[in-house]
C-alpha positions in Angstrom: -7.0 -74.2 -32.5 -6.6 -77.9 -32.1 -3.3 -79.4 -31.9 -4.5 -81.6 -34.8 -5.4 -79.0 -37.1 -1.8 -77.7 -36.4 0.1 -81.3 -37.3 -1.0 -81.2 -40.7 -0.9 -77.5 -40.9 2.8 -77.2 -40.2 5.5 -79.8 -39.8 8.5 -79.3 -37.4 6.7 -77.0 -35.0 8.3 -76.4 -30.9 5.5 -76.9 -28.3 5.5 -75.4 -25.0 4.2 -76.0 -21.9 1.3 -73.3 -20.8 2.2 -73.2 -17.5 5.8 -71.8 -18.4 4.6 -69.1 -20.7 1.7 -68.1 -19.4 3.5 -65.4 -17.1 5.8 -64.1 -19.6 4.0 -62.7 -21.9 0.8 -59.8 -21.3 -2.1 -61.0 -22.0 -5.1 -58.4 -22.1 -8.1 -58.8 -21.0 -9.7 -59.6 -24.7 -7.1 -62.3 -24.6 -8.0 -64.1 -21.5 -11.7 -64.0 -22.5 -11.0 -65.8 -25.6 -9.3 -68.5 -23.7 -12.1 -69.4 -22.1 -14.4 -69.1 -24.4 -11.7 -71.5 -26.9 -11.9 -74.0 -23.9 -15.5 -73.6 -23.2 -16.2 -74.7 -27.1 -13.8 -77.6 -27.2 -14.7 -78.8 -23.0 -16.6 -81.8 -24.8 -14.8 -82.4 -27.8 -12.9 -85.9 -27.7 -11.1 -85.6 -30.1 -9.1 -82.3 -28.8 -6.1 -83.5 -26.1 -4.4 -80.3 -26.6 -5.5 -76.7 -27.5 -3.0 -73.8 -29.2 -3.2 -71.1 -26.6 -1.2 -68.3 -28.8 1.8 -68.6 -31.5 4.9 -66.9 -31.3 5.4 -64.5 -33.8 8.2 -65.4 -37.0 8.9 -68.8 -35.5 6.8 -71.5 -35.3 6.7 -72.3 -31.2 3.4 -72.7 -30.0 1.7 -72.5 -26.6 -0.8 -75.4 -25.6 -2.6 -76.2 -23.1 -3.5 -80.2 -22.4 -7.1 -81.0 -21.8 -6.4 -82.1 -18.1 -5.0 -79.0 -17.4 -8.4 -76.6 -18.2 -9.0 -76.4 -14.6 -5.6 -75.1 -13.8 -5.7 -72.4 -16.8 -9.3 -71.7 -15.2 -7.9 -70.9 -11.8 -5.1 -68.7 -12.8 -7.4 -66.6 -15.6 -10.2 -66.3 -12.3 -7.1 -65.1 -10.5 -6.1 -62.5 -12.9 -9.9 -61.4 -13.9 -10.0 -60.8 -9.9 -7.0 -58.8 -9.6 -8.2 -56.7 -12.5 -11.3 -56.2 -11.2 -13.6 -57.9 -14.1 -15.9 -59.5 -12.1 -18.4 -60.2 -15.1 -16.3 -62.4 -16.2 -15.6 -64.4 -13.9 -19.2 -66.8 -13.8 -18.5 -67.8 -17.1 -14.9 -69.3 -15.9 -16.3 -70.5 -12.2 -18.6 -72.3 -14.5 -16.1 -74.0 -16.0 -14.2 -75.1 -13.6 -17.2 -76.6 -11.9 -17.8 -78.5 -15.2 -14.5 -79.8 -14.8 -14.2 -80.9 -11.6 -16.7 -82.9 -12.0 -15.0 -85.0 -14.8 -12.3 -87.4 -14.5 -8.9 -86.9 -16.0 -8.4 -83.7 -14.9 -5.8 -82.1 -12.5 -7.1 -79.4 -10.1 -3.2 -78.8 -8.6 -0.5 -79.0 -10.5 2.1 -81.2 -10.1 5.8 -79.7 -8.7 
């Protein structure tokens, strides 16, 4: 989902940071692939800074990922299709991240 869609859904809602969530929770495979296919639909929509990765159930704390950090979310879902051994999906997200890297406004390493 857009972050857009969610400020008039819901008023008073926590946002977190992908990157500090991501490794907390298990994500199944299912879940992985629907994250890149989520960011291969919105890749050229302007309008979308900001995509709603997953909500925590009961409360409403969100999980979104910022448009100039696709590439990074691509790396670490390659990472994890590798070390599951899902290779098929895997041309899909190098795709991707080609895609990206050859747009501006994007970071390929993230920032410590």
């Amino acid at each position: 989902m857009n972050s857009k869609v969610l400020q008039t859904l819901e008023k008073g809602y926590i946002r977190f940071d992908w990157s500090e969530y991501i490794h907390r929770v298990n994500l199944h495979t299912e879940h992985l692939i629907t994250i890149v296919e989520m960011i291969n639909n919105f890749k050229a929509n302007r309008g979308a800074k900001e995509l709603i990765i997953f909500r925590f159930q009961g409360i409403p704390a969100y999980v979104m990922i910022e448009k100039m950090d696709y590439p990074l979310i691509l790396e670490w879902i390659k990472t994890e299709f590798i070390q599951r051994e899902c290779y098929e999906n895997c041309k899909m997200v190098v795709d991707l991240i080609n895609y990206f890297k050859s747009k501006k406004n994007v970071r390929l390493k993230r920032n410590s």
